[in-house]
C-alpha positions, 0 to 999 in steps of 0.5 A, a space after each residue: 578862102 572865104 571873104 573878110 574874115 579868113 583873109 584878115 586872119 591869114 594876113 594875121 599869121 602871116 605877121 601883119 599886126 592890123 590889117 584892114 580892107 578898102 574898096 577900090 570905088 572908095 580909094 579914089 584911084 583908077 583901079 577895076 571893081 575890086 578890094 585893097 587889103 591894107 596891112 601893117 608890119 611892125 619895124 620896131 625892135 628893142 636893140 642898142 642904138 649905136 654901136 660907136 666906140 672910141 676909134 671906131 665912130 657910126 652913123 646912126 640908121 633909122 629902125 624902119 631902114 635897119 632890116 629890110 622890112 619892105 621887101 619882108 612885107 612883099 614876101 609874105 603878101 606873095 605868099 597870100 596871092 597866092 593862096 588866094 589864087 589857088 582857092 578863087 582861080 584869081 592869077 597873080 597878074 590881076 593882083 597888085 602888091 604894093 609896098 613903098 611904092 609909088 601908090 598913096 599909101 599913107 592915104 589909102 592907109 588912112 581911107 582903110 581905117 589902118 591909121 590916121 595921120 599923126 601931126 608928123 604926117 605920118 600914119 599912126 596905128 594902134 599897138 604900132 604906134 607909127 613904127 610900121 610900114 604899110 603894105 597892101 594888095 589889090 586884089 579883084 574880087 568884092 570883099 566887105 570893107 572896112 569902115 573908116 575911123 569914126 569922126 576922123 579930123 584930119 591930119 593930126 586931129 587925133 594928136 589933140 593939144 600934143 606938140 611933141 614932133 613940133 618942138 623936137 624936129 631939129 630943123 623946125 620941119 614939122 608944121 602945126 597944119 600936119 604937113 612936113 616941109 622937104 626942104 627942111 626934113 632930115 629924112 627928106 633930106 637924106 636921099 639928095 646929096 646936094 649943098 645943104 644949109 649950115 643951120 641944117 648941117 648943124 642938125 645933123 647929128 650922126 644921122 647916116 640915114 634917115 631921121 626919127 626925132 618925130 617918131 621918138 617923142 611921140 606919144 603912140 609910140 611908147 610901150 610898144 610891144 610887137 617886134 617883126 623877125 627877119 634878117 633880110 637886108 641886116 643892117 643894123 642900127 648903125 654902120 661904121 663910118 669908116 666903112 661908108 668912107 673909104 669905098 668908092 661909090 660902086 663898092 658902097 652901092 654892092 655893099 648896100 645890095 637887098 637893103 632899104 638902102 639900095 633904092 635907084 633914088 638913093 644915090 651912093 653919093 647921098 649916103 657918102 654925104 650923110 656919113 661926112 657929116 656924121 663924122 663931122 659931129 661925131 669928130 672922132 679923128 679916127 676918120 679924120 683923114 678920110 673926110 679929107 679925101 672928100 675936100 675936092 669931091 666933084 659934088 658940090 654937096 660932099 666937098 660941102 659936106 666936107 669942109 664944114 666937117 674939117 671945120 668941127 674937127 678944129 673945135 674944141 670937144 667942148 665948144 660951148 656952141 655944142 653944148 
């Protein structure tokens, strides 16, 4: 396999829609001589997204967590490995792929060219938009690099005057400064079943997992075209609340399995939290009874959760407090 051009084109058909190379001296991490190839893999899709009916309420999955995009990603960098190997005798322990991992991401996607970062903090690439994830190997061997984006200033620096992610975050999470504030970001937010605020309980919505207000009004998202085939952990767009409800946290946690929801760091509690107020917005009173049971939950987060629920389960449909 020859350097540069051979490896960006079979990482091309093997889906990944742009990809660029960093060398390991420009990375700023304690890697050996070397070259990161950075890749991106659309999650985007045309797909309904909600599959509520009356009686039958959801909560809402954002596209990146819909299928299982990340583990897609490492499958088809094995893949890559391995030809790399069987062409430059390189073994398969010098190699490191990464994707959602504890790696800067973001930052090296940016250092590669890949993207640069959007005033949301995410990175942002042509023809992806930010509907993406980014996924690389390091590989030991000295390849050209890429250069980085001319004049890059920063992070939303290429956003120009837009405010767009600013003014539609739900919880005001979102700074002027590109930077996102955890304590206040749904998706942050998402994985931790902790007590949260009532102005961020109020924002909610019938997010089950994750939070794609910022990316949905942003300008490099619209009209995008690229679409990744895979099945792998399906979940689809929304998942019936009855469903994450009535399980008990071991059989949510077996039902999850080799989806993005199936994280060590993403407790069962967290997503049994979502789905309370979820219910609590959706207040179809289909799935009433079951958020009860959570009234008395040993978690402070989930009898939180559900007290506040029952609560809007008692307003009127038309609560001018929701309109």
């Amino acid at each position: 396999m020859t350097p540069r051009g051979s490896i960006i084109r079979r990482c091309k058909e093997l889906g990944f829609t742009r990809v660029r190379l960093l060398a390991s001296e420009a990375a700023g991490l304690p890697f050996p001589s070397g070259t990161f190839v950075l890749c991106g893999l659309s999650c985007h899709r045309r797909e309904i997204a909600d599959g509520s009916r009356p009686g039958d309420p959801h909560g809402l999955i954002a596209p990146f967590a819909r299928r299982n995009y990340y583990r897609e990603a490492v499958l088809r960098l094995k893949i890559l490995v391995r030809e790399i190997g069987a062409q430059t005798g390189v073994t398969r322990s010098q190699c490191r792929i990464f994707c959602n991992s504890r790696l800067p991401e973001k930052r090296l996607a940016a250092r590669a060219g890949l993207g640069f970062y959007g005033r949301n903090s995410l990175i942002i690439a042509p023809e992806l938009g930010s509907l993406f994830v980014i996924a690389g190997v390091f590989v030991p061997l000295v390849w050209e690099p890429d250069p980085p984006l001319e004049g890059d200033p920063g992070p939303g620096g290429h956003c120009g005057t837009c405010r767009a992610c600013i003014e539609a975050c739900p919880t005001g999470a979102v700074s002027e400064a590109g930077r996102i504030d955890p304590l206040r970001c749904i998706q942050a937010l998402s994985t931790d079943p902790a007590v949260l605020a009532d102005d961020i309980k109020e924002k909610w919505g019938a997010r089950l997992y994750g939070c794609q207000t910022c990316q949905d009004v942003c300008f490099f998202n619209r009209e995008l075209e690229v679409e990744t085939e895979t099945c792998l952990g399906e979940l689809g767009p929304s998942l019936p609340l009855r469903r994450i409800l009535e399980q008990s946290s071991e059989g949510l946690r077996a039902s999850l399995k080799a989806s993005v929801l199936d994280r060590k760091w993403i407790p069962a509690a967290a997503i049994q939290r979502n789905a309370v107020l979820a219910a609590g917005s959706r207040r179809d009173r289909a799935v009433q009874p079951l958020v009860e049971r959570y009234r008395r939950h040993a978690l402070p987060g989930l009898s939180d959760a559900a007290e506040w629920a029952l609560r809007r389960f008692s307003r009127s449909r038309f609560d001018k407090a929701d309109l």
